[in-house]
C-alpha angles and dihedrals in degrees: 000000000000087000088058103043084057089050088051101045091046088045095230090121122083083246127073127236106278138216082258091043087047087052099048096050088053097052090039073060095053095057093041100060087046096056091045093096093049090251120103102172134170090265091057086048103046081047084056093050099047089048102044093040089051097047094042103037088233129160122232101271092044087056095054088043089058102037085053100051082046083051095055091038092051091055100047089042109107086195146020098219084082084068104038086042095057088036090057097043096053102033131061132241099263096044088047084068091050088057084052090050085053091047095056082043097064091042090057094042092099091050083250129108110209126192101224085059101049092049087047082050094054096040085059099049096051087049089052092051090243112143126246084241101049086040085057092049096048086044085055089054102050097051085052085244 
């Protein structure tokens, strides 16, 4: 399953990337960028799971099944443009900010900002064509700010 959804991903399968592929790779992102700074607690978890319940209308025990399989995707992933990639091609430009707004959500989930996170951040933005300045709005945003 993992194995197809790169292929896909990657294109390199006779079907295209689809919504639930889409969905996985965001939430595959979302664990990425928490686990950036080598921490994955509880806080970053229970972030995950808000955002990915509210923008896919999911009950609790669909979250967790997708968080987990994210989770598993995210380990076995060599690279984080396959997500981005998928992210970009299915979703337009102002809900890609949103995704950014999510991302910073989820770093500042612990109450603590990490370089490695914010350098992975900007590194996904860039890859999903959303401005510095739009990335710092959304980062603004996100923080309550």
């Amino acid at each position: 399953m993992i194995k197809g959804l790169f292929e896909r991903l990657l294109g390199a399968a006779d079907s295209p990337a689809t919504d639930a592929d889409a969905r996985l790779a965001l939430t595959a992102l979302l664990v990425r960028v928490a686990r950036a700074d080598f921490v994955y607690d509880a806080s970053e978890q229970a972030q995950i799971d808000k955002v990915i319940a509210r923008r896919y209308a999911l009950s609790p025990a669909e979250t967790e099944a997708l968080r987990q399989e994210a989770e598993t995707l995210e380990a076995e992933a060599p690279d984080t443009v396959r997500f981005t990639r998928a992210i970009k091609d299915a979703v337009p430009y102002d809900e890609r900010i949103a995704v950014v707004e999510a991302l910073w959500s989820v770093v500042l989930a612990d109450q603590a900002r990490d370089e490695h996170e914010d350098a992975l951040l900007r590194m996904v933005a860039n890859l999903l064509g959303v401005s510095d300045r739009d990335s710092n709005l959304a980062r603004q945003r996100a923080s309550g700010a």
